[in-house]
matplotlib code that plots the C-alpha trace (Angstrom):
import matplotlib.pyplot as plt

x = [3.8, 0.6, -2.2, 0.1, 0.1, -1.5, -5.1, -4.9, -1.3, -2.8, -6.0, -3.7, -2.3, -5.2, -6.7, -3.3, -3.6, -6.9, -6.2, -3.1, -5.1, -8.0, -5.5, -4.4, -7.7, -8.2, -4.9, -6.0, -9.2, -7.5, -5.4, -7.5, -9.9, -6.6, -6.0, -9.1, -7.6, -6.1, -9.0, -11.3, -8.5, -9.0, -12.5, -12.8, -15.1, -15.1, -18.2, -16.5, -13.5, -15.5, -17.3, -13.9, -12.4, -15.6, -15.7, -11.5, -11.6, -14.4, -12.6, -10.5, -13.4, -15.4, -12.5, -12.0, -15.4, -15.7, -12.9, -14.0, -17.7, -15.9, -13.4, -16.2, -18.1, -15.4, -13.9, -17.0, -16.7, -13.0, -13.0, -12.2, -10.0, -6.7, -3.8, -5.4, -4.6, -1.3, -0.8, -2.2, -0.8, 2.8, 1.9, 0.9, 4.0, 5.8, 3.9, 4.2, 7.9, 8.2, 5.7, 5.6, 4.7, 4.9, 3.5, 0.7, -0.6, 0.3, -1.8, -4.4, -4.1, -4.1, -7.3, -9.1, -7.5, -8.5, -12.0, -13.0, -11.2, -12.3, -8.4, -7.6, -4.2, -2.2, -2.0, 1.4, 0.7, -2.3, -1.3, 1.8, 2.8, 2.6, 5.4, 7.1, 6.1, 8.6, 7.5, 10.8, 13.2, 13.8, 13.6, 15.9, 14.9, 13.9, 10.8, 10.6, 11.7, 12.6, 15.7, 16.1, 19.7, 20.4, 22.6, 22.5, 18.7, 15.9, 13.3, 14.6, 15.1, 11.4, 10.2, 11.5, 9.8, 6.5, 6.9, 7.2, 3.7, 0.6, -2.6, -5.9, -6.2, -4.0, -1.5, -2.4, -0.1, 2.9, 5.6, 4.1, 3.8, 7.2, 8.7, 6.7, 8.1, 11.7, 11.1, 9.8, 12.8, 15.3, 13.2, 13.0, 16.7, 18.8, 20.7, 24.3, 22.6, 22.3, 20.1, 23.3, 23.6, 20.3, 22.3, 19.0, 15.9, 13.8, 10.1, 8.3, 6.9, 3.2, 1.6, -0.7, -4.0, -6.7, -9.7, -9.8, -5.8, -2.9, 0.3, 4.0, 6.1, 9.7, 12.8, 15.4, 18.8, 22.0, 25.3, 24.7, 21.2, 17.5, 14.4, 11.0, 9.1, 5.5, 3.5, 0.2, -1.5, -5.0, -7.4, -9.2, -12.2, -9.3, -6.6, -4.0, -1.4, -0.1, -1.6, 0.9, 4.3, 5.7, 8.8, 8.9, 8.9, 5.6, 3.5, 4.5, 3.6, 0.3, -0.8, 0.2, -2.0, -4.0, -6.8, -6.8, -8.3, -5.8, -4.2, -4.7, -1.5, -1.0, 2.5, 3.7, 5.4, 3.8, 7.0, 9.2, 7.4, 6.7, 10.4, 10.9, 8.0, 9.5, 12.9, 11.5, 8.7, 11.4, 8.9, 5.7, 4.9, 5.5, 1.7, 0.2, 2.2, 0.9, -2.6, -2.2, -1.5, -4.7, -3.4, -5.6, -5.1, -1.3, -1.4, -3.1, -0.7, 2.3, 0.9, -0.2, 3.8, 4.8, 2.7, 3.8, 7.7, 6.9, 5.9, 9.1, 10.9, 9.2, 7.8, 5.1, 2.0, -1.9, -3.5, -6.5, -6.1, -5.5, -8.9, -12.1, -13.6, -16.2, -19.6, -19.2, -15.9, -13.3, -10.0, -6.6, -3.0, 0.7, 2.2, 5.4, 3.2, 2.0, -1.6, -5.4, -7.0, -10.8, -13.3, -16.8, -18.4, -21.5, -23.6, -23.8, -25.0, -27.4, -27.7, -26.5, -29.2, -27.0, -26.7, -23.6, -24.7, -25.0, -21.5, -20.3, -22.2, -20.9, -17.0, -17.8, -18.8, -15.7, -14.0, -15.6, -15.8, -14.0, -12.4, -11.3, -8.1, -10.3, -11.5, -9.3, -8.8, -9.7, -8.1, -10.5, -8.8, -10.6, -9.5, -6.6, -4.0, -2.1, -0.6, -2.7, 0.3, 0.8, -2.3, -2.6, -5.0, -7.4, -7.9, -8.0, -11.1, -13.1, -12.4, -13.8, -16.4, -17.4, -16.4, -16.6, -18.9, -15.9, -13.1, -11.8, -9.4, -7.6, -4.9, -2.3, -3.4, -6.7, -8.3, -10.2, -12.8, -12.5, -11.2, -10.2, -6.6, -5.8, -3.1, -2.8, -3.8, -3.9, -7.6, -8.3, -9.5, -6.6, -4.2, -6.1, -5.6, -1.8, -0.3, 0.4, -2.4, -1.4, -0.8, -4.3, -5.7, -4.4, -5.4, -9.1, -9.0, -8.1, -11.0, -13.7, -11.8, -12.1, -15.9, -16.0, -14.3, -16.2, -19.3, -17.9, -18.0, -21.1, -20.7, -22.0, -19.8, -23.0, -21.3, -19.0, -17.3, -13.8, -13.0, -14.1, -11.2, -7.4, -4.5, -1.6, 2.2, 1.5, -1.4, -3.8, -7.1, -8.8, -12.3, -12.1, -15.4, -18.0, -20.3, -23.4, -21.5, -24.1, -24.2, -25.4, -27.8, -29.7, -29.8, -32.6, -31.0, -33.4, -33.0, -33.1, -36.9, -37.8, -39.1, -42.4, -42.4, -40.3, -42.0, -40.4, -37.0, -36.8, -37.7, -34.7, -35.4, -37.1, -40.4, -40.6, -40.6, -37.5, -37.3, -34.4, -32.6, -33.1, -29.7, -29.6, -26.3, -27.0, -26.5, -23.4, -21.0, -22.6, -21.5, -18.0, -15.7, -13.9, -12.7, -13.2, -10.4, -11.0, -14.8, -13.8, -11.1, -13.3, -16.8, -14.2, -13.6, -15.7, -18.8, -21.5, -20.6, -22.9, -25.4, -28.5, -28.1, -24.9, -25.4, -28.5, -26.7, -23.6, -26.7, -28.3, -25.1, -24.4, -28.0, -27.5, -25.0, -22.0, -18.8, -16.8, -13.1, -11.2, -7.1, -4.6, -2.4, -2.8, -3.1, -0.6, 0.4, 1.6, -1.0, -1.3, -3.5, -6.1, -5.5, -8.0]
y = [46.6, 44.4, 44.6, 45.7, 42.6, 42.5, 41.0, 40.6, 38.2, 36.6, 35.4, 34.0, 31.8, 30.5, 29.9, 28.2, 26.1, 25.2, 23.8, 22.1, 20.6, 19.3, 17.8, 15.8, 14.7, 13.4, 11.7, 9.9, 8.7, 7.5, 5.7, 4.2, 2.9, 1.4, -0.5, -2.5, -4.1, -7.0, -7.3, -7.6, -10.5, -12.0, -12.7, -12.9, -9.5, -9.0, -7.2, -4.6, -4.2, -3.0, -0.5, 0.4, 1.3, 3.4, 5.2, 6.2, 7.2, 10.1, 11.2, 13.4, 15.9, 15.7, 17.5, 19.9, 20.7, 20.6, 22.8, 25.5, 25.7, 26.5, 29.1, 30.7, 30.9, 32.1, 34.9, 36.1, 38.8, 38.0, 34.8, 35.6, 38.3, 37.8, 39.2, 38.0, 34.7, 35.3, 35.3, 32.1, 31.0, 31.9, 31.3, 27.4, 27.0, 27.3, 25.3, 22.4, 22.2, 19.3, 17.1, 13.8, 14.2, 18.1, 18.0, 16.2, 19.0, 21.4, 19.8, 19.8, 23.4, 24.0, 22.1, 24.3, 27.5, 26.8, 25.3, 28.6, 31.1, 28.9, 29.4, 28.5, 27.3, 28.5, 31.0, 30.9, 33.8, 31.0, 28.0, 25.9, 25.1, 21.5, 22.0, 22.8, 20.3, 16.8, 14.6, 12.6, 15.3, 16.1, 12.2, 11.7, 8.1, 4.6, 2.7, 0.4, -3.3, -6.3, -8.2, -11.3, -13.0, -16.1, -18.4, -21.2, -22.2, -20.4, -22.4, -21.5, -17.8, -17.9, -19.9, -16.7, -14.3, -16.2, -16.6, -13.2, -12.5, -13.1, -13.4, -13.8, -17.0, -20.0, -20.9, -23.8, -25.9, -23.4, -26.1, -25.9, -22.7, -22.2, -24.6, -22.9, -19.4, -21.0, -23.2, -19.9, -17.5, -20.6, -20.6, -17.0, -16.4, -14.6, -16.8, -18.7, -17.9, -20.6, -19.6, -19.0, -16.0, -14.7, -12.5, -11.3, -10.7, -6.7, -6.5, -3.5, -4.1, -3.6, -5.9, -5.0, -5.7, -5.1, -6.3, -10.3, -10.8, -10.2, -9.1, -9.1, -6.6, -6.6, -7.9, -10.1, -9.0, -10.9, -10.4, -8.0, -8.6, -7.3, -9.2, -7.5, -9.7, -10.2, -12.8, -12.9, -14.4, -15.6, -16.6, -19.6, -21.4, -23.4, -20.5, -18.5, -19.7, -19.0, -17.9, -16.8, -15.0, -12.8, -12.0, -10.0, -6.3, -6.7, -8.9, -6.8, -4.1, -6.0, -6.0, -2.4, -1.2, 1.7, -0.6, -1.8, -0.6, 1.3, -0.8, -0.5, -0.4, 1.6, 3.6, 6.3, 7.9, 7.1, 8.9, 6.2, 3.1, 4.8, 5.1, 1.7, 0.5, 2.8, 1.0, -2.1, -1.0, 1.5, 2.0, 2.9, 7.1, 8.1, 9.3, 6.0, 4.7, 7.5, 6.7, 3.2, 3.7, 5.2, 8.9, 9.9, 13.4, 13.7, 11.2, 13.6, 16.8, 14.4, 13.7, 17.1, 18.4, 15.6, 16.8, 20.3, 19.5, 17.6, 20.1, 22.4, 19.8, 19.1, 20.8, 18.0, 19.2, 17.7, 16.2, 13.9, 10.3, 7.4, 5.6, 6.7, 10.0, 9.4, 11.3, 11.9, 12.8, 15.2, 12.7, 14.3, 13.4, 14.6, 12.1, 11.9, 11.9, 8.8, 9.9, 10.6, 14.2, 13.4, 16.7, 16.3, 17.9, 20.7, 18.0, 14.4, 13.7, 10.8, 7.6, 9.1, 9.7, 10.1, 13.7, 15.4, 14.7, 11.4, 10.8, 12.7, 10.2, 7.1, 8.0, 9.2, 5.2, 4.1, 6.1, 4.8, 0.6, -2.0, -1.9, -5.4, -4.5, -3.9, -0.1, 2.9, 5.2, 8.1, 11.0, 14.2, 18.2, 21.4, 24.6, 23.4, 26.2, 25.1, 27.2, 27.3, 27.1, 23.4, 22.5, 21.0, 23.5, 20.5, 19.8, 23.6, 24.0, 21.1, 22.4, 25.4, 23.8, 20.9, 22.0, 25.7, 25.2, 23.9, 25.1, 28.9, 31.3, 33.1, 35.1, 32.6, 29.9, 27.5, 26.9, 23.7, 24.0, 20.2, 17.2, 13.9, 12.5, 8.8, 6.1, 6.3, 2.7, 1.1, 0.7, -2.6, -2.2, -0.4, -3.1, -5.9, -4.5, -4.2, -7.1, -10.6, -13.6, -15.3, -12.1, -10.6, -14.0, -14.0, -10.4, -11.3, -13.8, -11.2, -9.1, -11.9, -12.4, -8.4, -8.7, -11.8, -10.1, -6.8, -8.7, -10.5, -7.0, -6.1, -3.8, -4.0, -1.9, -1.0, -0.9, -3.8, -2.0, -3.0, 1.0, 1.3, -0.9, -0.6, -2.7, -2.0, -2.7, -5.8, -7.2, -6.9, -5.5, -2.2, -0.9, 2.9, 4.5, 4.5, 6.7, 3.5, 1.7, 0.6, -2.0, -5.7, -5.9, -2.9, -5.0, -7.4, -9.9, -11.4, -14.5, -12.8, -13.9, -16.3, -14.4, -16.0, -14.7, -13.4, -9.9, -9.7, -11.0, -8.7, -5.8, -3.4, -2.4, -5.0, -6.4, -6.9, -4.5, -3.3, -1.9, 0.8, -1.8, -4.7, -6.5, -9.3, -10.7, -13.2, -10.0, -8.5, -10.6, -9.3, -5.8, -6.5, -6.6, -9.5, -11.8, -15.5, -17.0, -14.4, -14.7, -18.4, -18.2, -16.0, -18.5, -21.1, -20.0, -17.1, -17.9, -18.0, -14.2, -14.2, -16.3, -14.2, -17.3, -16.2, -12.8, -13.8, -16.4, -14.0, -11.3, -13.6, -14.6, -10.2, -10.0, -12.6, -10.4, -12.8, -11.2, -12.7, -12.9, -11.1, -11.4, -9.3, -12.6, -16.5, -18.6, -20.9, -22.0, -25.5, -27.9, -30.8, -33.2, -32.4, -28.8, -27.2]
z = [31.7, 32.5, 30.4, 27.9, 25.6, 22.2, 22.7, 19.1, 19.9, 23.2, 20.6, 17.8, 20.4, 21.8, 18.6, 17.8, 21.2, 19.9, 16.6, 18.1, 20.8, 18.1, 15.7, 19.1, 20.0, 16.0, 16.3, 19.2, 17.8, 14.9, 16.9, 19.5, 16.6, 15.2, 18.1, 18.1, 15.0, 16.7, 19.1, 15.8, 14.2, 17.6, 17.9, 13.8, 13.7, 9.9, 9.9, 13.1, 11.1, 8.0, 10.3, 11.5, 8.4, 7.6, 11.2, 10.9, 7.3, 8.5, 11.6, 9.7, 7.6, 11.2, 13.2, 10.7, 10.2, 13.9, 14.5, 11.5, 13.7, 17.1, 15.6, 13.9, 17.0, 19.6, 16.5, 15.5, 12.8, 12.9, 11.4, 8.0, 9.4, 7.2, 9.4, 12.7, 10.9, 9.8, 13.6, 14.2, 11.7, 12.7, 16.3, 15.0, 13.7, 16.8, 18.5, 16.6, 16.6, 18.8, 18.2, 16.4, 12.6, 12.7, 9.1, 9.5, 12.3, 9.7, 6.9, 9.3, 10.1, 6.5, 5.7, 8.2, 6.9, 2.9, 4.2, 6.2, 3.1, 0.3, -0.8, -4.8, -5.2, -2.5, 0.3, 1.9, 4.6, 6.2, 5.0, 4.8, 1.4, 0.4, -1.7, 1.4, 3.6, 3.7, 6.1, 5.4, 5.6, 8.8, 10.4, 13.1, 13.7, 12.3, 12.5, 15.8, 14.7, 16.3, 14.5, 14.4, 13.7, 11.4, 13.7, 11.0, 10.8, 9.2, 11.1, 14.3, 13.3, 12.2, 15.1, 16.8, 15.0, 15.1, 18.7, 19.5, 17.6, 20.5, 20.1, 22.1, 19.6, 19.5, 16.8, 14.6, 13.4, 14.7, 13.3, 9.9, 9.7, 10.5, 8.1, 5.5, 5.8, 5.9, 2.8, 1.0, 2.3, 0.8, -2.3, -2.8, -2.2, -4.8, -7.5, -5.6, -1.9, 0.1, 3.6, 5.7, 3.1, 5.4, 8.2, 9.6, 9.4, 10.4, 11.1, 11.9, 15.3, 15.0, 13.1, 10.2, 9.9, 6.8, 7.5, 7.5, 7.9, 9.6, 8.1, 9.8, 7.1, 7.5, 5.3, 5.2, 5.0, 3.7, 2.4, -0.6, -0.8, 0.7, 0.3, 1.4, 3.7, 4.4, 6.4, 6.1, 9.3, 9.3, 12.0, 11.1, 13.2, 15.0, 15.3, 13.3, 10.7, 7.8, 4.7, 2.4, 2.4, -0.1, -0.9, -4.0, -5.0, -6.7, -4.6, -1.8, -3.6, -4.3, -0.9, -0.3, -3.4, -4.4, -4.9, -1.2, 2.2, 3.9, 6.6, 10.8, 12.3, 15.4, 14.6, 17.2, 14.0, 10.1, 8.3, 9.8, 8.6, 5.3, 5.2, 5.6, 3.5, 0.9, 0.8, 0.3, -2.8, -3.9, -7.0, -4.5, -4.1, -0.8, -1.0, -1.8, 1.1, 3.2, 2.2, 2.5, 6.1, 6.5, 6.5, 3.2, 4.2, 4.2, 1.2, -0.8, -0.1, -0.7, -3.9, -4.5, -3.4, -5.9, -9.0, -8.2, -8.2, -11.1, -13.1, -11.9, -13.7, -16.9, -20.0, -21.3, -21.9, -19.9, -23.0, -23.0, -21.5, -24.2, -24.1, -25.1, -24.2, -21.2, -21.3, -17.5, -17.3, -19.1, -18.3, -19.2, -18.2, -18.5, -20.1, -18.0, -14.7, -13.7, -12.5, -14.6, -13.9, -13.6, -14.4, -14.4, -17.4, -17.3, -19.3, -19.8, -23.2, -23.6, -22.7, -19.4, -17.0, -13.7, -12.2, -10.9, -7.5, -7.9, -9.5, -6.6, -4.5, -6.0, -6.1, -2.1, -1.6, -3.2, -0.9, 2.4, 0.6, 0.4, -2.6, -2.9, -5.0, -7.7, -7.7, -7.8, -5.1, -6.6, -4.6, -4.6, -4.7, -4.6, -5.9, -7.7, -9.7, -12.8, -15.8, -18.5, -21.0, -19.8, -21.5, -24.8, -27.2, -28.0, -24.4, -23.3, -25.4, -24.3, -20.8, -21.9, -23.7, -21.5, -17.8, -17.6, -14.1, -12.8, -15.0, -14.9, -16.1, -13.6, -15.2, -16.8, -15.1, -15.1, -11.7, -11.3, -8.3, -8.1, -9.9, -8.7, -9.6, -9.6, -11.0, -14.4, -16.2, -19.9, -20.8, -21.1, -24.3, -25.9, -23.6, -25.9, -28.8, -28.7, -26.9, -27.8, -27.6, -24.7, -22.0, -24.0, -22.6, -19.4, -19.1, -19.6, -17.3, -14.9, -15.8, -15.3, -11.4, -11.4, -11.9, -9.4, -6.8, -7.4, -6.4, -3.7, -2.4, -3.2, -5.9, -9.8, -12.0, -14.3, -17.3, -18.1, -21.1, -21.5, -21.5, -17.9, -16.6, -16.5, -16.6, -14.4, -14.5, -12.6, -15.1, -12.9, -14.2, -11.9, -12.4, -12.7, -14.4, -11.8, -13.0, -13.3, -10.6, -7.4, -5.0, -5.8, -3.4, -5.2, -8.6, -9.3, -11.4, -14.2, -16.6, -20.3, -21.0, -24.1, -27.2, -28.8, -31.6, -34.7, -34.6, -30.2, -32.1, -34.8, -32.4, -31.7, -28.3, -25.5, -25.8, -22.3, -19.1, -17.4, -14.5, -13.2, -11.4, -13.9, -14.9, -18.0, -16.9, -20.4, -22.5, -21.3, -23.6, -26.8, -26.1, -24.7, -28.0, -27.5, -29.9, -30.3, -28.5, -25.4, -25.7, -25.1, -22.1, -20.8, -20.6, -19.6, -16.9, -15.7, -17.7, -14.7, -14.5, -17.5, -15.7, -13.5, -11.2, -10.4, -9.2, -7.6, -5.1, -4.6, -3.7, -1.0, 0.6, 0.7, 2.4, 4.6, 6.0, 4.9, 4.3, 1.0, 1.9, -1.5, -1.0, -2.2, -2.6, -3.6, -0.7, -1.1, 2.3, 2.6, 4.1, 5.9, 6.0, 8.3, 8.4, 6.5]

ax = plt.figure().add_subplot(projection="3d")
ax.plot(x, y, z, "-o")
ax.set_aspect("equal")
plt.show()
């Protein structure tokens, strides 16, 4: 009969309409500030596809917050009204069926509905479940990609591909640059291949870009064999080439890293290329490939839906991390999980002098920075639900001790009002300690280029401990403690000054003045714990990182506003004369 319908119903579905029609409006933002990528590449706009980067990564906390203000507004009184939500949130849900990426509409439904309720652990009457939600599950199709056959020569299969790449800018040296993919395809080929082994090769359409470069990502398929494939492209003052191609699991997977900017590509449907992407790092989480992608938000509820499964499927106990304990953090892990649970404590003993919301401050830079494949993305969770039986007793009590502001008891379970979560790595220190002369030496190496290419991008990690860096499975050395971290430009880097006298020497603490933001560069070897042969490897070749003159230059070129290129690869492109 009219005017018989449930006002209650006909509101649910509007409200529904109206979170469906805001996740569509974020979605196309997002995407529109993708598609300037290749228009940035073009016309060499570093600095614009910084800003980018920034400008995408808060689109996401915006329409939430934006939405949460106007559903407050239109339901009044009724906005924390439980069963008018259960509606919506059933109404939502049918909505959604069709749509491209269902769960990523349904992650952002659920973000709005544990923001407004303030929800600990889960609410499965207004939110859907991340344990529940498979964004690979119900895929129908495959990721757009152009093939291209092997009819007996690599260079004309690549001259293909290449081809089929436009850009505003020319292509330098296209002949080169061909011959130098098909010499590394031949090279790279499995042991007994020769290159008509190579039956084809896939790339996903769209090309990738992360800030400075270019990258086609595909792989080559033979007869009994798969090969991931990436190109990376970059625009020089006289046009694009070449820079580098990969073909191995871990380079690949290099370039793809938590420790990297998440990439710009424009994909009509994400779960499709991160199946693809995920069958050619088969050792990559889905939710780093997520993230990487630039979707942080479903990233973080796949890796959320992957902790929980987890720990379905296991009986380890969360014990404290191997490493030293931190005065800033309380840092525990489950030993058969292959992430770090970060709590910050009530109190930071001394010498700490940083405050809570300062921390906070510094791992939301990170976040938003270029992190140069050299800082951590540390992933940050609210309200968080685990069962208080999982925990060892020594840990449990430090929680109790340490963290109870954040830290409750809820029943049988703990409730953590926040904590970040991030890859689990060896401490440097502890790596040192226990592996044989040679990697140890290569390994510090690795973390002098760590501190290089942290300044490139304009950040100081403070405290240059070994225990505030991490080695990965591919050797490569991560900076994860960021408690004292701040930007270059905000150091003022000073020559150690000249003692003139033997009382100033014999004097434990300095004789001179030191400002906040003073930095000694000459001092930090004294307090780093290496021993003679890596004290040496590590002046040999990184030595001016212990020079003020150093930092000073890298922090005039930063204020001049020039942008330091840091690669997640070698360049090793072939060149010819002339070419550079």
């Amino acid at each position: 009969m009219p005017g018989s319908a449930d006002p209650a119903s006909a509101l649910a579905q509007d409200c529904a309409r109206q979170i469906v029609d805001a996740f569509a409006h974020y979605n196309a933002e997002f995407r529109a500030i993708t598609r300037r990528a290749p228009l940035r590449f073009d016309g060499r706009d570093w600095r614009g596809s910084q800003q980018d980067a920034i400008e995408r990564i808060g689109l996401y906390d915006r329409f939430v917050n934006q939405t949460i203000a106007e559903l407050r507004l239109r339901l009044g009184a009724r906005a924390l009204d439980r069963s008018l939500w259960r509606q919506i949130h059933g109404a939502f849900g049918e909505r959604i069926t069709d749509l491209t990426d269902p769960e990523f509409t349904k992650t952002f439904f659920s973000s709005i509905s544990r923001r407004l309720f303030g929800t600990v652990g889960v609410a499965p009457d207004i939110e859907f479940v991340a344990t529940d939600l498979d964004p690979l599950a119900s895929l129908q199709s495959a990721v757009a990609t152009n093939s291209y056959l092997n009819h007996g020569s690599l260079a004309l299969l690549f001259e293909d591909l290449l081809g089929d790449v436009r850009f505003r800018s020319p292509w330098r040296d296209l002949d080169n640059s061909i011959a130098h993919v098909a010499a590394e395809v031949r090279a790279h080929l499995p042991a007994g291949r020769q290159q008509r082994d190579v039956e084809r090769v896939e790339v996903i359409r769209p090309v990738f870009y992360q800030i400075s470069r270019a990258y086609i990502v595909g792989r080559v398929v033979g007869h009994e064999f798969v090969l991931p494939l990436v190109i990376a492209l970059k625009n020089s003052d006289s046009g694009v080439l070449v820079d580098a191609v990969m073909l191995a699991e871990d380079d690949v997977s290099i370039v793809f890293s938590f420790t990297r900017s998440y990439f710009h590509v424009d994909l009509e449907r994400v779960a499709e290329a991160v199946v693809f992407l995920k069958a050619i790092m088969p050792r990559k989480p889905v939710s780093e490939l997520f993230t990487v992608l630039g979707r942080a938000k479903q990233g973080k509820t796949e890796r959320y839906r992957e902790l929980m499964r987890h720990l379905e499927h296991s009986g380890d106990l969360f014990r404290h991390a191997p490493g030293e304990r931190g005065l800033v953090m309380v840092c525990f892990t489950l030993p058969s999980f292959d992430v770090v649970f970060k709590v910050i404590r009530d109190r930071f003993p001394y010498p700490k002098t940083v405050l809570r919301e300062e921390v906070l401050a510094k791992y939301q830079m990170v976040f938003i920075h270029d992190r140069a494949g050299r800082l951590v993305d540390a992933q940050e969770f609210r309200r968080l639900r685990f069962p208080r039986e999982r925990f060892a007793p020594e840990l449990l009590d430090e929680l109790r001790r340490e963290a109870a502001h954040t830290v409750h008891e809820d029943g049988a379970d703990l409730v953590f009002d926040h904590m970040y979560i991030e890859r689990r790595m060896t401490p440097l220190n502890l790596f040192l300690r226990s592996t044989p002369a040679a990697d140890a030496e290569r390994v510090v190496l690795d973390y002098g280029q760590c501190i290089r290419d942290l300044a490139y991008t304009n950040i100081f990690p403070g405290d240059l401990l070994l225990k505030n860096f991490g080695v990965t499975r591919h050797g490569r050395v991560i900076f994860y403690d960021y408690d004292d971290l701040c930007r270059v430009t905000d150091c003022n880097f000073r020559d150690l000054p000249q003692a003139t006298s033997h009382e100033d020497e014999m004097r434990g603490e300095a004789w001179f003045y030191v400002a906040d933001n003073d930095v000694f560069p000459e001092s930090f070897m004294q307090f780093l714990g290496l021993n003679d042969a890596q004290r040496a490897a590590l002046l040999r070749l990184h030595g001016e990182i212990l020079t003020a003159r150093f930092w000073r230059g890298v922090r005039q070129r930063l204020l001049e506003g020039e942008i330091v290129e840091v690669l997640p690869y070698h360049p090793h492109r072939v060149r010819v004369a002339g070419s550079l």
